[in-house]
LUMNUZA-839881 format. One record per residue (C-alpha): z, y, x; residue in three letters. Coordinates in Angstrom, 2 decimals. Layout:
BEGIN
[site [Z, Y, X], "ALA"]
...
END
This chain:
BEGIN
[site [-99.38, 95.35, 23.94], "UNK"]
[site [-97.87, 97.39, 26.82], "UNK"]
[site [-94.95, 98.73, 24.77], "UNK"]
[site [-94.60, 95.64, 23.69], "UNK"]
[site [-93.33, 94.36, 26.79], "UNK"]
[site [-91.62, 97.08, 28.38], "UNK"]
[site [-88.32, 96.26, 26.89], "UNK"]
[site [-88.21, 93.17, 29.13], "UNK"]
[site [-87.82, 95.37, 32.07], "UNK"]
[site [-84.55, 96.34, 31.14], "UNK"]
[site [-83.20, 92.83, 31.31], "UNK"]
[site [-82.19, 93.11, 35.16], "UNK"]
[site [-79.88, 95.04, 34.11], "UNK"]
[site [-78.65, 93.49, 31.24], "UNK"]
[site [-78.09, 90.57, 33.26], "UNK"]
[site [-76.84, 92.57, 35.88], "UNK"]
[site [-74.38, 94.50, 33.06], "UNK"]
[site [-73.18, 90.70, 31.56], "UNK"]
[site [-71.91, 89.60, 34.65], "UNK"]
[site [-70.33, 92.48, 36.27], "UNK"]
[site [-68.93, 94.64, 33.56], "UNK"]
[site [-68.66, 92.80, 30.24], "UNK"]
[site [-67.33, 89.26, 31.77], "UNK"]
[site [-64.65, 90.99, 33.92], "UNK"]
[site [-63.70, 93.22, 31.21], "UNK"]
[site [-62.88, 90.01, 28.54], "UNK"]
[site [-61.45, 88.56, 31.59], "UNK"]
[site [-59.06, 91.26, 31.73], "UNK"]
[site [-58.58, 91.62, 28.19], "UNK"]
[site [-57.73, 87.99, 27.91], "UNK"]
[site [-55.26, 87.54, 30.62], "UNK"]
[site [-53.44, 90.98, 29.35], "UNK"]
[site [-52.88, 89.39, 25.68], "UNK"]
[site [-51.79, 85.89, 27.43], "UNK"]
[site [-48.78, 84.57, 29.43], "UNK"]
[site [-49.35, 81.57, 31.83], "UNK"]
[site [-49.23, 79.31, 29.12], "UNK"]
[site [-52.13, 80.92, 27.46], "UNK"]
[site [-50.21, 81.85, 24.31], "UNK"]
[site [-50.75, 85.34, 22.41], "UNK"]
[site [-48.66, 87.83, 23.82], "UNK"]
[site [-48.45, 91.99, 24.19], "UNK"]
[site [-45.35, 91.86, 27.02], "UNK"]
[site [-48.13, 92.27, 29.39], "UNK"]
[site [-48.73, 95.96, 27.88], "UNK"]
[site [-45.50, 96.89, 26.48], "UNK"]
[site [-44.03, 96.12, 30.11], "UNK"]
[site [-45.33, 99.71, 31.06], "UNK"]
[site [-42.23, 100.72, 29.73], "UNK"]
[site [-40.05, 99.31, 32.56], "UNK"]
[site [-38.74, 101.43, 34.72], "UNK"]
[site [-40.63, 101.03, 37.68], "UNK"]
[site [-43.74, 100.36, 36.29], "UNK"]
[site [-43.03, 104.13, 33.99], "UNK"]
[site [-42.03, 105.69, 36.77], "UNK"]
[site [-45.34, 104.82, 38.97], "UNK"]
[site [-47.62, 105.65, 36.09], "UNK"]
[site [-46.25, 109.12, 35.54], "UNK"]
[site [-46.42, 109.70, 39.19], "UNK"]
[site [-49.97, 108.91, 39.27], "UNK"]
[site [-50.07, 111.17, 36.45], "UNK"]
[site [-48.36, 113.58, 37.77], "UNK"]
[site [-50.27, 113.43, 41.55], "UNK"]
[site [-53.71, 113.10, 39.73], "UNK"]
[site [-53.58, 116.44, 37.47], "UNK"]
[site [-51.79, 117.99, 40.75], "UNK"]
[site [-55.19, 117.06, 42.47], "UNK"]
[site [-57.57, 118.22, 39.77], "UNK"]
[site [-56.12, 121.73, 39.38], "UNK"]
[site [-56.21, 122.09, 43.05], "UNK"]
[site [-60.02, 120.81, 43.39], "UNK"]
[site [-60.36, 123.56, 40.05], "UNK"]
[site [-59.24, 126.62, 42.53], "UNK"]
[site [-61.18, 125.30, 45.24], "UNK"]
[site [-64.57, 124.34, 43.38], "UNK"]
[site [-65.20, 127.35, 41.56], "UNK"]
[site [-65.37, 130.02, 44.79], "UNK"]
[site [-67.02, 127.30, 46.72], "UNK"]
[site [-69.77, 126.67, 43.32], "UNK"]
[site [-70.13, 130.14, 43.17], "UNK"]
[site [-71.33, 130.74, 46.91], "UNK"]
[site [-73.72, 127.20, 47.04], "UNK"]
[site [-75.00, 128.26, 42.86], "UNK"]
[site [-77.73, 130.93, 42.54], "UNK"]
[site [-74.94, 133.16, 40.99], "UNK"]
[site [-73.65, 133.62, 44.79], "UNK"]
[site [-77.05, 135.62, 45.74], "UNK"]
[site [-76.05, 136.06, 49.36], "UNK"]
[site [-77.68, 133.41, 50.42], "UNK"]
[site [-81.85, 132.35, 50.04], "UNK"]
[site [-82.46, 128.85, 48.35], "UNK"]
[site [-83.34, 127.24, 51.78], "UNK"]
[site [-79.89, 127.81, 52.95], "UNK"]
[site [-78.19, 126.98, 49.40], "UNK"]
[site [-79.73, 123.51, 49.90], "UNK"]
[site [-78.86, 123.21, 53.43], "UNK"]
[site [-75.18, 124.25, 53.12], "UNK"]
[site [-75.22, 121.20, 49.94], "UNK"]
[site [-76.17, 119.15, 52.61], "UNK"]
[site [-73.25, 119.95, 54.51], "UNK"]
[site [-71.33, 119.81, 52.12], "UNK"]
[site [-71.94, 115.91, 50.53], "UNK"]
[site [-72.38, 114.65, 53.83], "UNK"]
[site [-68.80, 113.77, 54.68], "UNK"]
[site [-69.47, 111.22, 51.60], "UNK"]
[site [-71.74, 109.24, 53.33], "UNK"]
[site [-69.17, 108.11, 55.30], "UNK"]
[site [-66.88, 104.89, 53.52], "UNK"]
[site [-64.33, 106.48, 51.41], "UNK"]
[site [-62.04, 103.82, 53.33], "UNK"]
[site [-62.82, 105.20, 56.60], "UNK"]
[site [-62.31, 108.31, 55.66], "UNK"]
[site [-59.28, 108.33, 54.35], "UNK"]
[site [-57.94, 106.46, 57.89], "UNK"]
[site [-59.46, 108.79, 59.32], "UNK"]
[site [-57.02, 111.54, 57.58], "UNK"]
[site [-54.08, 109.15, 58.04], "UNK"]
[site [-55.10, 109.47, 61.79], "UNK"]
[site [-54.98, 113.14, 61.67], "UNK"]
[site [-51.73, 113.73, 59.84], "UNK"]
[site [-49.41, 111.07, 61.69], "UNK"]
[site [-46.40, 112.49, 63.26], "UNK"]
[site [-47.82, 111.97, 66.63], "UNK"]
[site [-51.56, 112.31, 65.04], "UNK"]
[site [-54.31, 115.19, 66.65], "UNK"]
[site [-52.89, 117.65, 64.39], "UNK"]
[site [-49.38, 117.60, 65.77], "UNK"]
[site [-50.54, 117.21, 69.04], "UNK"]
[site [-52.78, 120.54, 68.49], "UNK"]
[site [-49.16, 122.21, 66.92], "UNK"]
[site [-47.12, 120.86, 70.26], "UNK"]
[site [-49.48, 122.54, 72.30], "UNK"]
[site [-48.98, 126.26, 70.56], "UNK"]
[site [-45.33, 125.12, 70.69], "UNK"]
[site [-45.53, 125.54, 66.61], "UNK"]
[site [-43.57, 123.38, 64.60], "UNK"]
[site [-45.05, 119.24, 63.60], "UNK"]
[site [-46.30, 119.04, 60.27], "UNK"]
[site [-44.41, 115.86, 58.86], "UNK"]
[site [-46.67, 115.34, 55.77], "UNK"]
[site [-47.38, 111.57, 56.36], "UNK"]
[site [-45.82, 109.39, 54.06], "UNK"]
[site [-45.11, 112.18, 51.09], "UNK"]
[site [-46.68, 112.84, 48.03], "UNK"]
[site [-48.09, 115.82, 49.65], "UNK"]
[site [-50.06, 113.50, 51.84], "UNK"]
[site [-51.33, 111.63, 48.90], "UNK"]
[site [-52.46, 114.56, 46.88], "UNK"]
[site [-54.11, 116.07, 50.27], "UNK"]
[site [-55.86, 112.61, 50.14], "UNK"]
[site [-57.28, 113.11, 46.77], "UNK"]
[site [-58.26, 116.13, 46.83], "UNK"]
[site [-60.30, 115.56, 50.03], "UNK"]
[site [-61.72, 112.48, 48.88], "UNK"]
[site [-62.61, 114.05, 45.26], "UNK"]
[site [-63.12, 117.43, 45.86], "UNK"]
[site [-67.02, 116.91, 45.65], "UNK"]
[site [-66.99, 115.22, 42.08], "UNK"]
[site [-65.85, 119.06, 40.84], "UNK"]
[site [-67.97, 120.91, 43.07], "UNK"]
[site [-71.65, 119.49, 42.27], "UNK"]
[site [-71.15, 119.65, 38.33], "UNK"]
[site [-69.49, 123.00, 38.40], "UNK"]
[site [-72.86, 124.03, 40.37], "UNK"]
[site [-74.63, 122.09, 38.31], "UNK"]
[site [-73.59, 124.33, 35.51], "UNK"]
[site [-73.40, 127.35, 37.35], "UNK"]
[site [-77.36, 127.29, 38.27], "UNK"]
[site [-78.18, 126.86, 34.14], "UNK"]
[site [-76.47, 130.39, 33.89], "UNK"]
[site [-79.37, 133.36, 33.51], "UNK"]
[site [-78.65, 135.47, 36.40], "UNK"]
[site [-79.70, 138.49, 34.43], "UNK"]
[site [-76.58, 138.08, 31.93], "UNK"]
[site [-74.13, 138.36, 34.96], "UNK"]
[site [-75.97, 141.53, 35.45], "UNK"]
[site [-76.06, 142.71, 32.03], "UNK"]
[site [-72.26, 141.91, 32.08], "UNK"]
[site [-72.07, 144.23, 35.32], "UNK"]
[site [-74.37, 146.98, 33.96], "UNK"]
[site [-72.12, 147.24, 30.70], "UNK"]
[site [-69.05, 147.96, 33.52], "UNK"]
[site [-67.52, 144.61, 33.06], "UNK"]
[site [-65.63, 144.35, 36.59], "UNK"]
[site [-65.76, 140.36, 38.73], "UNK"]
[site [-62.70, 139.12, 36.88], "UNK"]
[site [-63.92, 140.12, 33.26], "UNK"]
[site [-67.47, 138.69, 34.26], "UNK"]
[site [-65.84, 135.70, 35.28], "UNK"]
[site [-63.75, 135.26, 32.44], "UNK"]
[site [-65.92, 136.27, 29.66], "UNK"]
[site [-69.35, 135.09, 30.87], "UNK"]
[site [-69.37, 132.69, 33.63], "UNK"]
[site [-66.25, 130.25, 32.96], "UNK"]
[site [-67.40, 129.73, 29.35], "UNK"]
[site [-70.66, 129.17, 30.09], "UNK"]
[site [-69.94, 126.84, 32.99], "UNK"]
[site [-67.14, 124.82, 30.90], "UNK"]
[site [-69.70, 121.61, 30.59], "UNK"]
[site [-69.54, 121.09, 34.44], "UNK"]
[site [-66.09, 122.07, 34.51], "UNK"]
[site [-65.04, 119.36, 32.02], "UNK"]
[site [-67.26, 117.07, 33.80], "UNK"]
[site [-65.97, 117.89, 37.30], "UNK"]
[site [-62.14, 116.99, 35.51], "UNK"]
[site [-62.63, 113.98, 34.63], "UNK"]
[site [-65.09, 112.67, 37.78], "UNK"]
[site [-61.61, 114.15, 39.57], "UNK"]
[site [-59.12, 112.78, 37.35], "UNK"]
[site [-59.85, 109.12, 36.50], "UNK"]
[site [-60.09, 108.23, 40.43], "UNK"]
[site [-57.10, 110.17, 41.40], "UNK"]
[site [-55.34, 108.39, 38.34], "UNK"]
[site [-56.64, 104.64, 39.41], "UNK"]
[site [-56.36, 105.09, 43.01], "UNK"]
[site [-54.28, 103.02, 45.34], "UNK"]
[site [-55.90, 102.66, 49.01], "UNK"]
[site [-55.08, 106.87, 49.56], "UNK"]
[site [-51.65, 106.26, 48.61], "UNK"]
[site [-51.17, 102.87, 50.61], "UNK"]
[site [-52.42, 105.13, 53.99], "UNK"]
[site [-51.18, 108.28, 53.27], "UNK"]
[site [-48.04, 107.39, 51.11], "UNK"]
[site [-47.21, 104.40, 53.59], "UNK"]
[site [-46.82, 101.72, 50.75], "UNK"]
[site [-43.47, 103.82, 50.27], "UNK"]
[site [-44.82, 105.43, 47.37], "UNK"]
[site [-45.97, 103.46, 44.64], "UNK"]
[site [-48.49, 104.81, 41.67], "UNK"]
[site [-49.83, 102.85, 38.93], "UNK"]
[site [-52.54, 101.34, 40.88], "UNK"]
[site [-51.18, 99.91, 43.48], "UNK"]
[site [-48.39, 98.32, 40.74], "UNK"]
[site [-51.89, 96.63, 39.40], "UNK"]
[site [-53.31, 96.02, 42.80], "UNK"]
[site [-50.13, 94.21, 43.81], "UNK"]
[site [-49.63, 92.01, 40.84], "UNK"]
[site [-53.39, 90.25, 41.23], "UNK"]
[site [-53.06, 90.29, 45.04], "UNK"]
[site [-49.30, 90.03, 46.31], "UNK"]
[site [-48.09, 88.51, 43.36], "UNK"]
[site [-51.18, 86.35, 41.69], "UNK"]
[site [-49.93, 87.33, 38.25], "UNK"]
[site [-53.09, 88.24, 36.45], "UNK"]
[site [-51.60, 88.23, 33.37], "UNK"]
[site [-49.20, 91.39, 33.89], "UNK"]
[site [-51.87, 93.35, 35.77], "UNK"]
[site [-54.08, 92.48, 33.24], "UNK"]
[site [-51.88, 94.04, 30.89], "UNK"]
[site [-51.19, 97.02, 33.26], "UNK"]
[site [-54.89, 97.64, 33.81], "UNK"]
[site [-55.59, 97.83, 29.57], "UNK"]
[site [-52.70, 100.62, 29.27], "UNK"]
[site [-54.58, 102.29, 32.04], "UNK"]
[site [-57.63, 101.74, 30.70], "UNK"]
[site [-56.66, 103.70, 27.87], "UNK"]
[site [-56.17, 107.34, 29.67], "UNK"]
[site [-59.82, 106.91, 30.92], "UNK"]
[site [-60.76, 106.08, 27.26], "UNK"]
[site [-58.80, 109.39, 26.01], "UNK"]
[site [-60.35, 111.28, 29.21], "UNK"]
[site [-63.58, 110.18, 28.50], "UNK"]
[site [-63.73, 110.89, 24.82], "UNK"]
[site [-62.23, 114.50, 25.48], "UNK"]
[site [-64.91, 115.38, 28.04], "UNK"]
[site [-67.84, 113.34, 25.77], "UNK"]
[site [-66.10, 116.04, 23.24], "UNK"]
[site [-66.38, 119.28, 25.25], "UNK"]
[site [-69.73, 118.37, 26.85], "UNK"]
[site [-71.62, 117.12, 23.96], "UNK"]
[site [-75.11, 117.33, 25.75], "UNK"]
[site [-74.07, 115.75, 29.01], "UNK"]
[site [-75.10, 119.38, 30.40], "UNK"]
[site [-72.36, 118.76, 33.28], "UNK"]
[site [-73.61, 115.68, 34.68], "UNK"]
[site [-77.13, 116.59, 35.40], "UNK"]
[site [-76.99, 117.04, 39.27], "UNK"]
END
């Protein structure tokens, strides 16, 4: 009698699901395939192809895999060290320096990022710190540079905890079988551990990629509003402009890379063995 009643607990949920994700999503479908008139129409998605609206989406593009190959060099030492792989360190401390680590993200990803945008002005704390060693300013507000520093800042922990996810389902005693058969760091690397820790390495890519790619408040503070990627095109058509139906549009052609990114990592990570943190 139990089980048969223990499907009605998921209907919170459900409810919750209906109202949040599938009523916005026809929403946005509908508007994208409409004009203002409500008539059928696909100008809404084919104008990606303008100018502007091409040239913001393969900046975003271009800024977002930027940010994900960066957060790839950084992750791996850093999943290494916190993973039981890095044996330097007892498990006590592993989980302590985790803690460290993930705690920045407690803080609002909004205040955060001001935070940065504080740091980096021309007359920020870090300039002030350069004009006191008489070193040159960094002028890195308002730059792409500024945007991908953004990203990767904001992001950089989406790579990290699946690639140590990964890293801690690797036997120890293979690395040292590697190391006993004379296999040198770079060979054990290459050969044993980056195969084997591909799952949370695919999974870290696209938890990097598909914010980075949709993002628009890091590049409205750090970029200035000067530089312009794909989201904020979206943003400002529902909010500047109150034309639903061409962000609508915009928002289905974007929706599409996350579909493709998705599929690939669903692909390469069959078991989900990435995700598990």
């Amino acid at each position: 009698m139990k089980n048969k009643y223990i499907k009605f607990l998921s209907a919170p949920y459900i409810i919750w699901a209906l109202i949040f994700i599938i009523v916005p999503l026809l929403m946005v479908f509908y508007y994208g395939f409409t004009d203002k008139s409500g008539a059928f129409t696909i100008s809404n998605i084919t104008a990606i192809a303008t100018h502007e609206h091409s040239k913001a989406l393969w900046l975003a593009l271009y800024l977002s895999l930027i940010s994900t190959a960066i957060c790839i060099l950084l992750a791996y030492p850093l999943a290494m060290i916190l993973s039981h792989i890095g044996e330097n360190a007892g498990a006590n401390k592993d989980k302590y320096m985790v803690f460290i680590f993930i705690l920045p993200m407690w803080m609002n990803f909004l205040l955060r990022t001001i935070a940065w945008q504080t740091l980096l002005e021309n007359d920020g704390v870090i300039n002030s710190f350069l004009n006191l060693l008489h070193l040159p300013a960094l002028r890195i507000i308002n730059t792409p540079a500024a945007i991908v520093f953004g990203m990767v800042y904001n992001f950089l922990p989406f790579m990290v905890l699946p690639l140590v996810n990964a890293l801690n389902k690797i036997d120890i005693n293979v690395i040292n079988a590697a190391r006993d058969l004379g296999a040198n760091s770079v060979q054990t690397f290459l050969r044993i551990i980056l195969p084997l820790s591909l799952p949370g390495l695919i999974s870290g890519i696209t938890m990097v990629f598909i914010p980075s790619l949709t993002t628009f408040i890091v590049s409205d503070l750090l970029g200035g509003s000067k530089i312009l990627l794909i989201g904020n095109v979206i943003e400002q058509e529902f909010t500047q402009y109150s034309n639903w139906n061409l962000g609508s549009g915009l928002s289905i052609v974007l929706m599409i890379f996350i579909i493709v990114s998705i599929v690939l990592s669903t692909i390469f990570d069959k078991d989900m063995e990435g995700t598990a943190i």
